[in-house]
C-alpha positions as CSV (number, residue, x, y, z in Angstrom):
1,X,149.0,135.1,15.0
2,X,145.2,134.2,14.5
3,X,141.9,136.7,14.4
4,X,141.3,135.5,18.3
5,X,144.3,137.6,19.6
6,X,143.8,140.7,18.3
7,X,142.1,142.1,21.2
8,X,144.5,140.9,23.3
9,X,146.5,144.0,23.3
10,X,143.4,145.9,25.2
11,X,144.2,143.6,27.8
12,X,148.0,143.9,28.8
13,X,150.2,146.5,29.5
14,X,153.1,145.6,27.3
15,X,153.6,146.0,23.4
16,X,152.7,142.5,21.3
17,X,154.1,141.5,18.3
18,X,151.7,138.7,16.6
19,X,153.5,137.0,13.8
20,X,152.3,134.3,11.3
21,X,154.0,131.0,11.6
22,X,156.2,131.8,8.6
23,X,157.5,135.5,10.4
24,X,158.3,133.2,13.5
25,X,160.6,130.8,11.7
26,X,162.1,134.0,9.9
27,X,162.6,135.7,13.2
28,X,164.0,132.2,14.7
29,X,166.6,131.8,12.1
30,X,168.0,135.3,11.5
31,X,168.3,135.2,15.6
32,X,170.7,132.2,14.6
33,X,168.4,129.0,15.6
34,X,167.2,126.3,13.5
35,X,163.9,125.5,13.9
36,X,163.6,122.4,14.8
37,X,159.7,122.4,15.1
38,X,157.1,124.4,15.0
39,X,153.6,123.1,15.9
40,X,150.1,124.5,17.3
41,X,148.9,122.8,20.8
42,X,145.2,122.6,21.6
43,X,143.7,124.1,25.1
44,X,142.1,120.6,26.1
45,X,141.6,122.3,29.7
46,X,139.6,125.3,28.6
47,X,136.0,124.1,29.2
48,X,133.3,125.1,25.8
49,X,129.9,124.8,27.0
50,X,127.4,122.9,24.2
51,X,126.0,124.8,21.2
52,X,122.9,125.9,22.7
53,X,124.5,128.0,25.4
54,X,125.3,130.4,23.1
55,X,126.1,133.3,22.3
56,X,128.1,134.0,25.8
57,X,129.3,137.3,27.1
58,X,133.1,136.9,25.2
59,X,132.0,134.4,22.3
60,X,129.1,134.9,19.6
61,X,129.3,131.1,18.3
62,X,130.4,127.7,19.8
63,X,132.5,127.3,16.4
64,X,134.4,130.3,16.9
65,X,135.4,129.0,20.2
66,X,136.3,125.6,19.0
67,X,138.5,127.4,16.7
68,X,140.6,129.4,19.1
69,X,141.1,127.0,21.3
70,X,140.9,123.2,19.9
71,X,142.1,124.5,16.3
72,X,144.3,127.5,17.0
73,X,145.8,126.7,20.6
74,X,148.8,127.8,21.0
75,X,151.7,128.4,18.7
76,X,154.9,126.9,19.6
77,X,157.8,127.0,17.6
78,X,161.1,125.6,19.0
79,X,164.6,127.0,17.9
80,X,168.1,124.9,18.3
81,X,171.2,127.1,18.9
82,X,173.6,127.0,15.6
């Protein structure tokens, strides 16, 4: 899905798939759905401390955290039954 999640794997104890936005839709509609909308929502909640407290233990720039989670955020795509 985005550079930001490909450690994630490490991390959990089941199999991930990451997709681009275009292999979602795909996946969506040979499952039978229309997409009906497909949009990414920013993590407002998660907290990025100011430029100069960089680099952290997980993140080597402020930018790169912006990135994952104002830009990136999470992916949601929305399917509608046919």
């Amino acid at each position: 899905e985005h550079v930001h999640s490909h450690d994630w794997q490490a991390s959990i104890s089941i199999p991930m798939t990451r997709w681009t936005e275009r292999e979602y839709r795909t996946a969506f509609r040979d499952a039978g759905f229309a997409v009906a909308a497909q949009d990414r929502i920013p993590d407002t909640e998660t907290e990025i401390p100011p430029a100069d407290a960089f680099p952290t233990e997980e993140w080597e720039t402020r930018e790169a955290m912006v990135e994952r989670y104002r830009e990136f955020g999470t992916l949601l795509t929305v399917g509608v039954r046919l």
